[in-house]
BASE-488659 format. One line per field, with one value per residue: residue number from 1; chain; x, y, z of N, C-alpha, C, O, CB in turn. Coordinates in steps of 0.2 Angstrom, whole numbers, plus 5000, padded with zeros to 4 digits. Glycine has a CB too. Layout:
// BASE-488659
num	[NUM,...]
chaine	[A,...]
n_east	[X,...]
n_north	[Y,...]
n_up	[Z,...]
ca_east	[X,...]
ca_north	[Y,...]
ca_up	[Z,...]
c_east	[X,...]
c_north	[Y,...]
c_up	[Z,...]
o_east	[X,...]
o_north	[Y,...]
o_up	[Z,...]
cb_east	[X,...]
cb_north	[Y,...]
cb_up	[Z,...]
This chain:
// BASE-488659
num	[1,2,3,4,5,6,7,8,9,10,11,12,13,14,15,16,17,18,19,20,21,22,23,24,25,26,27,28,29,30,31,32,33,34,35,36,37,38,39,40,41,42,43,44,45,46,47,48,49,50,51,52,53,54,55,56,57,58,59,60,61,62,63,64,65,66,67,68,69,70,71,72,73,74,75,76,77,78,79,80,81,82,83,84,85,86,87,88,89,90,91,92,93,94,95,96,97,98,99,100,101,102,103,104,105,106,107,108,109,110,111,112,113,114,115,116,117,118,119,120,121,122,123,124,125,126,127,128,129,130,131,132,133,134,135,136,137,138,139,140,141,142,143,144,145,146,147,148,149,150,151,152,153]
chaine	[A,A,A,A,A,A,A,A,A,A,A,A,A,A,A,A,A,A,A,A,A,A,A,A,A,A,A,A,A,A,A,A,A,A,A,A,A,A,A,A,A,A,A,A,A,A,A,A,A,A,A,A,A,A,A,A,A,A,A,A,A,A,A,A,A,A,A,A,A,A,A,A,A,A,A,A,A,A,A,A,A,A,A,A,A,A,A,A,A,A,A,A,A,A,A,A,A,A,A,A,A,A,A,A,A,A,A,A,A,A,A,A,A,A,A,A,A,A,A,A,A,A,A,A,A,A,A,A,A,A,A,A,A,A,A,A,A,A,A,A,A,A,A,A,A,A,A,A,A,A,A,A,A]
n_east	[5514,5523,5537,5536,5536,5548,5557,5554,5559,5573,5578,5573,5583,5596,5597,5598,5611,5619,5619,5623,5626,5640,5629,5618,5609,5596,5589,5578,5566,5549,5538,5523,5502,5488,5473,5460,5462,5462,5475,5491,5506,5520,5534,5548,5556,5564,5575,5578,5590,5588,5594,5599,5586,5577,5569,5565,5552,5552,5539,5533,5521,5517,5503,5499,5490,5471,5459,5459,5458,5469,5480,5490,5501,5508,5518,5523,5533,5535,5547,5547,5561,5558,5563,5579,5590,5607,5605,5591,5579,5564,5551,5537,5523,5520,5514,5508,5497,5496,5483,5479,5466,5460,5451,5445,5435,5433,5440,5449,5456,5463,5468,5476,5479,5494,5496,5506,5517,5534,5547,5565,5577,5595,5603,5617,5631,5626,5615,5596,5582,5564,5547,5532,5516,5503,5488,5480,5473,5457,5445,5443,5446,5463,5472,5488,5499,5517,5531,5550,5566,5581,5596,5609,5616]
n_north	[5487,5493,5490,5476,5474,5481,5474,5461,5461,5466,5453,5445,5450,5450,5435,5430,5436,5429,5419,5417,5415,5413,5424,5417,5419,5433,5449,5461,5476,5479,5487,5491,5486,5483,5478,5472,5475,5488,5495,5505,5496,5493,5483,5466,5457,5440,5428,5414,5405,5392,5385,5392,5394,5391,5399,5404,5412,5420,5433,5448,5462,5476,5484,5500,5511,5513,5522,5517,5506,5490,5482,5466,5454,5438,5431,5416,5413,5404,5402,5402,5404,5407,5413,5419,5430,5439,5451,5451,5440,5433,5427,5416,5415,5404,5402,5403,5413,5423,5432,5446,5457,5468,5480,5490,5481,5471,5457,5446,5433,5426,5413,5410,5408,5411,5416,5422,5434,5440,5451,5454,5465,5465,5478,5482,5468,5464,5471,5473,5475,5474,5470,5465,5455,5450,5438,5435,5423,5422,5420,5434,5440,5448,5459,5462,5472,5476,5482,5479,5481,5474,5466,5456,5441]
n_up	[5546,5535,5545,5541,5527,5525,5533,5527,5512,5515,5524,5510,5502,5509,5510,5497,5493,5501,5499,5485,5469,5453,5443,5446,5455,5458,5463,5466,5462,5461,5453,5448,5445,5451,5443,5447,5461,5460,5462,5463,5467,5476,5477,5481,5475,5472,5463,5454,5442,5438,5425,5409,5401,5412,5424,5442,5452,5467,5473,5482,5485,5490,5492,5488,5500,5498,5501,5514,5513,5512,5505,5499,5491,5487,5476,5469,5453,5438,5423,5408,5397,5381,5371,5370,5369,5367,5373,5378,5386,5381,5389,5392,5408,5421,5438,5456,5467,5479,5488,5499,5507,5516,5525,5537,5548,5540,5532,5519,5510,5494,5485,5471,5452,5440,5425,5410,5403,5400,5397,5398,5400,5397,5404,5409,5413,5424,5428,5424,5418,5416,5409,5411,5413,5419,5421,5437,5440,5450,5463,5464,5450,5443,5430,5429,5426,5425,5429,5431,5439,5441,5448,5446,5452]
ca_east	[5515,5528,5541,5535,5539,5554,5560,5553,5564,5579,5578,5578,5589,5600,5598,5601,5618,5622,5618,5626,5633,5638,5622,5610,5604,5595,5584,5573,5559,5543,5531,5515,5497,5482,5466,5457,5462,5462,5479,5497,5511,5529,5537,5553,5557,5571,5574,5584,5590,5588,5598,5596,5580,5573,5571,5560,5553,5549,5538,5529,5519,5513,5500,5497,5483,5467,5452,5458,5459,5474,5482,5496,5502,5514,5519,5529,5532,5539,5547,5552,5565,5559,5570,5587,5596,5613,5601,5587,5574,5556,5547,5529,5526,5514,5512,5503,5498,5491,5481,5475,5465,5458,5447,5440,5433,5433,5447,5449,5460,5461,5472,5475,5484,5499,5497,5507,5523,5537,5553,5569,5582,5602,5608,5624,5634,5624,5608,5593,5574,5560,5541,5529,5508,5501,5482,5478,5465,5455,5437,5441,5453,5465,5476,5493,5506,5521,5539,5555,5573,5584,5601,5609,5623]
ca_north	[5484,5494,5487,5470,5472,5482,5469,5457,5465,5465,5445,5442,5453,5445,5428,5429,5439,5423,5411,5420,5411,5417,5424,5414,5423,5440,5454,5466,5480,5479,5494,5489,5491,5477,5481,5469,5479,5494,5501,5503,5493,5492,5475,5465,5450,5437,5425,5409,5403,5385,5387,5398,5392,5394,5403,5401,5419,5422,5440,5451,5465,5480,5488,5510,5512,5517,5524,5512,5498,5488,5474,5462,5447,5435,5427,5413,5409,5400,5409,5399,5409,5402,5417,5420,5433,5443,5456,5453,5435,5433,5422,5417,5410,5400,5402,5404,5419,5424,5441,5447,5465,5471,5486,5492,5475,5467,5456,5442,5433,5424,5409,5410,5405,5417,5417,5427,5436,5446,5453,5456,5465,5467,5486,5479,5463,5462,5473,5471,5479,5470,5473,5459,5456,5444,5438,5433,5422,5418,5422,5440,5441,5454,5460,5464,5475,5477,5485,5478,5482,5468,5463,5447,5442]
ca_up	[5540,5533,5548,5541,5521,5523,5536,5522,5508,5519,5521,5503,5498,5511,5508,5491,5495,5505,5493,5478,5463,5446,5437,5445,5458,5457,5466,5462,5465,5455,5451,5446,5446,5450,5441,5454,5468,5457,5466,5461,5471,5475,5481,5480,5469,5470,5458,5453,5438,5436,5418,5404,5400,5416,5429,5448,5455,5472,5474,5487,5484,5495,5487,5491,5501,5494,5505,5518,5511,5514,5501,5498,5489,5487,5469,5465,5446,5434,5419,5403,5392,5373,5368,5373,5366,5370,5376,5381,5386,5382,5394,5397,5416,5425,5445,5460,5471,5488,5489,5506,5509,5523,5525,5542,5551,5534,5529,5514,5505,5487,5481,5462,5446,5438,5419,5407,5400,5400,5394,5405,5394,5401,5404,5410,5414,5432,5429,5421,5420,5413,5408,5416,5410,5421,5425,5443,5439,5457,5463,5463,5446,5441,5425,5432,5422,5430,5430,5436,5440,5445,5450,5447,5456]
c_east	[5521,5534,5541,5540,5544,5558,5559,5558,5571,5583,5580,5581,5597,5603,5601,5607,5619,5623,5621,5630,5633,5633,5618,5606,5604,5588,5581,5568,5557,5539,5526,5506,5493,5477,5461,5455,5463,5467,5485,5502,5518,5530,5542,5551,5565,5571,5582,5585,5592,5595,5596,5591,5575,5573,5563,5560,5552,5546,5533,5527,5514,5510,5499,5491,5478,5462,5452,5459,5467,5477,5488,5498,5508,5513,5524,5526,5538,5540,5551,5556,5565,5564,5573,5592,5603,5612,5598,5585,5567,5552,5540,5531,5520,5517,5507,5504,5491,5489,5477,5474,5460,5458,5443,5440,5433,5439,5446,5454,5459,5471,5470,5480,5487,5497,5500,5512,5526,5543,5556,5574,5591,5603,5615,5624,5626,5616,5605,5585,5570,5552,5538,5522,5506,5491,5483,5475,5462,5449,5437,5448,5456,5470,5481,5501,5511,5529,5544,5562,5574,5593,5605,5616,5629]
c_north	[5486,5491,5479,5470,5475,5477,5462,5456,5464,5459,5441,5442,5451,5437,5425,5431,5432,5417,5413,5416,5414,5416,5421,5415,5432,5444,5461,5470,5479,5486,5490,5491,5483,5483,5480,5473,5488,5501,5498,5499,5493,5486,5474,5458,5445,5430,5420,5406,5396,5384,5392,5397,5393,5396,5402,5409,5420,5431,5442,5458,5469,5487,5497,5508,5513,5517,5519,5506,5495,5480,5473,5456,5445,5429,5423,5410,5407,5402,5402,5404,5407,5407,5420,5425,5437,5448,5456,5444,5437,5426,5420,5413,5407,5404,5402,5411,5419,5430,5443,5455,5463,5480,5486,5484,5469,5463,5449,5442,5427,5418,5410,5406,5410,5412,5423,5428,5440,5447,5456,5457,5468,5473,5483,5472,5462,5466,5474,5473,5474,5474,5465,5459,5449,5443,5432,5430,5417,5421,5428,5442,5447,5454,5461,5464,5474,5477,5484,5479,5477,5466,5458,5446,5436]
c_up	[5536,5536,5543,5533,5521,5527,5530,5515,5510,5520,5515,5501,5501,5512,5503,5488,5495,5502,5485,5473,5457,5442,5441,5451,5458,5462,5463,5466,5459,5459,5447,5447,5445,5450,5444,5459,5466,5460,5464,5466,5471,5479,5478,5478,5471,5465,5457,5448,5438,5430,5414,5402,5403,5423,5437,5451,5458,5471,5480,5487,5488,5493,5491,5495,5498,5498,5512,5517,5509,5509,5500,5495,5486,5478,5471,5459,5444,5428,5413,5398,5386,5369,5369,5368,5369,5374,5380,5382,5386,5384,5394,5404,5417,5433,5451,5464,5477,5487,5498,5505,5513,5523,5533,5546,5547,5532,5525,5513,5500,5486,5475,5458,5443,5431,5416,5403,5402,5396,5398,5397,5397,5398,5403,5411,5420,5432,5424,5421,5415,5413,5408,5414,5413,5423,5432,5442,5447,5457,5462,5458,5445,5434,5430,5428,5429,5428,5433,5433,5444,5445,5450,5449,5453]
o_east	[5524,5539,5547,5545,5547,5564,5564,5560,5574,5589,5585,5584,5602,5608,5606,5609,5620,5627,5620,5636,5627,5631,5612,5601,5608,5583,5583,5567,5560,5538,5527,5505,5494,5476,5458,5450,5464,5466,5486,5499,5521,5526,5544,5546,5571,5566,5588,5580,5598,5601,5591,5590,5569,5577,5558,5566,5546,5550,5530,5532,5508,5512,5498,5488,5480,5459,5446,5461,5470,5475,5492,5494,5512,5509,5529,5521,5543,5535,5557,5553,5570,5569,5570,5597,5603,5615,5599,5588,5565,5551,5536,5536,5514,5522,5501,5510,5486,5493,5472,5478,5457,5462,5439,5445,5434,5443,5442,5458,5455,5476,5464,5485,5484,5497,5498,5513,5523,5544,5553,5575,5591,5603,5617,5619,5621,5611,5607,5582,5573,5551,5541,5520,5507,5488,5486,5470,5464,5446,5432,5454,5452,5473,5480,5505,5509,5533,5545,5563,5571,5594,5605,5621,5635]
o_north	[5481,5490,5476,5467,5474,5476,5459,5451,5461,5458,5438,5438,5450,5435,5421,5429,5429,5412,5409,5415,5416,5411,5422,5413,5436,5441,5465,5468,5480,5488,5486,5497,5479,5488,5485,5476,5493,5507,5492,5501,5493,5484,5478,5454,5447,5427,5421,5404,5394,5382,5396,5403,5395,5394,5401,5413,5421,5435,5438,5462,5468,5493,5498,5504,5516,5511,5518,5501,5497,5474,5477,5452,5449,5425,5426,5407,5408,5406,5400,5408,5405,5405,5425,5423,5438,5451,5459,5440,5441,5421,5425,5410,5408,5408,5400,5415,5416,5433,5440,5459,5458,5484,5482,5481,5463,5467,5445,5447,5423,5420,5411,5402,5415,5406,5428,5424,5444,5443,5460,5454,5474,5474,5481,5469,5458,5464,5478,5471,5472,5478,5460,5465,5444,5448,5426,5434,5412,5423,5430,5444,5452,5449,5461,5460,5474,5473,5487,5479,5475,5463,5454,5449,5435]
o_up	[5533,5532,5543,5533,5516,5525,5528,5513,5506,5518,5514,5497,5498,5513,5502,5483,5490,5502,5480,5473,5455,5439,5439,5452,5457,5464,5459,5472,5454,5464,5443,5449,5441,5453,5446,5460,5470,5461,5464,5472,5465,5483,5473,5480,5472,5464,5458,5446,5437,5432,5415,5400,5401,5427,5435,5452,5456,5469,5482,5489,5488,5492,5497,5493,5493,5498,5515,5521,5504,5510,5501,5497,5484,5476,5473,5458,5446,5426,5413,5394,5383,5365,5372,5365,5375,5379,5385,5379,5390,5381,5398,5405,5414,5433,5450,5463,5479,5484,5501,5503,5514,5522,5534,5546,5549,5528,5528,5515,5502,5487,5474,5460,5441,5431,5417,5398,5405,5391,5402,5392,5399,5392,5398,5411,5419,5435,5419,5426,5410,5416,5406,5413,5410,5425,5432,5443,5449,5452,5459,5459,5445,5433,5436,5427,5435,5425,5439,5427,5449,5440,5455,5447,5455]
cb_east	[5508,5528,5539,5527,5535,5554,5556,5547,5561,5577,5572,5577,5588,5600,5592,5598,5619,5617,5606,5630,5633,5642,5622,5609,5603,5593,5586,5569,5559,5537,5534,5516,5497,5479,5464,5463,5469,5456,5479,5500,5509,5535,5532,5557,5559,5574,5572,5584,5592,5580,5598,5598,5579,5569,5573,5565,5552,5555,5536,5531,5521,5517,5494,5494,5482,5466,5446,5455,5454,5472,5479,5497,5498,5515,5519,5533,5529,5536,5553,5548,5573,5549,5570,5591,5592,5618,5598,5583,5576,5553,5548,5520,5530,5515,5513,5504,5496,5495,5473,5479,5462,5464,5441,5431,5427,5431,5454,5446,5467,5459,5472,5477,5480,5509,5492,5507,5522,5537,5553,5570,5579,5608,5607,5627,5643,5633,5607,5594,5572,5561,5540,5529,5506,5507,5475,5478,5464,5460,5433,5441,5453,5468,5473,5494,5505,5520,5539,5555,5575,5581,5599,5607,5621]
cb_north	[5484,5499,5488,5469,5472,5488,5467,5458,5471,5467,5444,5443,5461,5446,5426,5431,5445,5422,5409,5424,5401,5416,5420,5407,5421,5441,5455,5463,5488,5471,5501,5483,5499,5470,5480,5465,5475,5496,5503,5507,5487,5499,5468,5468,5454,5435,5431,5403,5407,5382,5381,5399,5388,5391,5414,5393,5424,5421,5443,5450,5463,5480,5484,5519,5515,5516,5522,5513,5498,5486,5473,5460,5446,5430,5431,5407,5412,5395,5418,5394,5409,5401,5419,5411,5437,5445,5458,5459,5431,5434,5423,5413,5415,5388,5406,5397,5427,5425,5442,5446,5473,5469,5486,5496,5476,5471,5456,5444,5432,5434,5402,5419,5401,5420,5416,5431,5437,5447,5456,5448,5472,5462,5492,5482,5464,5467,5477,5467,5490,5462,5479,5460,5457,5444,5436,5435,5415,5419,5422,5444,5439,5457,5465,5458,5484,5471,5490,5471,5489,5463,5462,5442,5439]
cb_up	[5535,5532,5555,5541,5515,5524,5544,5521,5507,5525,5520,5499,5497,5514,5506,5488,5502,5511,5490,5480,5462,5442,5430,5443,5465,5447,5472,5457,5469,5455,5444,5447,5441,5458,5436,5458,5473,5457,5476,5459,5471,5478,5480,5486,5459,5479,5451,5457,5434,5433,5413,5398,5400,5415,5425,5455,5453,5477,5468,5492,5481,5502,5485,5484,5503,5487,5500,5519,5503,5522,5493,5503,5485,5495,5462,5468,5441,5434,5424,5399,5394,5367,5363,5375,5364,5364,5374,5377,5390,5375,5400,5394,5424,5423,5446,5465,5465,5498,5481,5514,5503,5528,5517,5538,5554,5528,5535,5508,5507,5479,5482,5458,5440,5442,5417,5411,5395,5405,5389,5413,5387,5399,5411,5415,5418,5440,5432,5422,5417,5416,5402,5424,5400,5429,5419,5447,5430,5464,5470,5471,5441,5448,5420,5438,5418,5436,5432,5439,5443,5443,5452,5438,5466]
């Protein structure tokens, strides 16, 4: 699984190289933590900005282990920017998400709905960290803070 999402990560972040135009595309790693699945995660983000308003985020996320138990999920959302500053933007988003774990013989996964918010504030020209509060709402829901650093090309 790790061959998988670092080959996965590698992908994006090449794609989005490839496809490059000023500002509107960007990559990232997220830090975070599902309460759900009650284990923190690191994953990689890439993201398109339609206009200043708004922006399209691909993500994937591979959560630590914990007791065995094996989890993953893929988000895309949708991120409106109602306020746009020289600094910083504050967005809520709508989305969709996949969750899969797998434990021993046991394995599940959950379609959901991304609700939420966040704030993404420019260090520099080209990069950018943000703070993220999302609920997963599906049969098995979860709260979903989360920490990013990103890129934008």
């Amino acid at each position: 699984m790790k061959k998988f999402f670092v080959t996965l990560l590698v992908c994006l972040m090449t794609s989005a190289a490839l496809w490059a135009q000023d500002g509107k595309w960007g990559v990232g790693l997220n830090l975070g933590y599902g309460t759900g699945a009650s284990q923190a995660f690191l994953g990689g983000r890439v993201l398109y900005d339609i206009d200043d308003r708004f922006d399209v985020v691909g993500s994937f996320n591979r959560y630590f282990k914990d007791h065995g138990l094996k989890t993953w999920d893929i988000n895309a959302d949708f991120h409106w920017n109602v306020y746009h500053h020289d600094y910083f933007e504050v967005y809520p988003l709508v989305g969709f998400s996949f969750l899969h774990q797998k434990w021993g013989d046991w394995d599940d996964s959950f379609f959901g709905v991304n609700i939420g918010a966040g704030i993404m504030f420019d260090i520099t020209e080209n990069w950018k960290i943000g703070v993220e509060m999302k609920g997963q709402i599906m049969s098995d829901s979860q709260f979903v803070p989360l920490v990013t650093a990103m890129y934008r090309f």
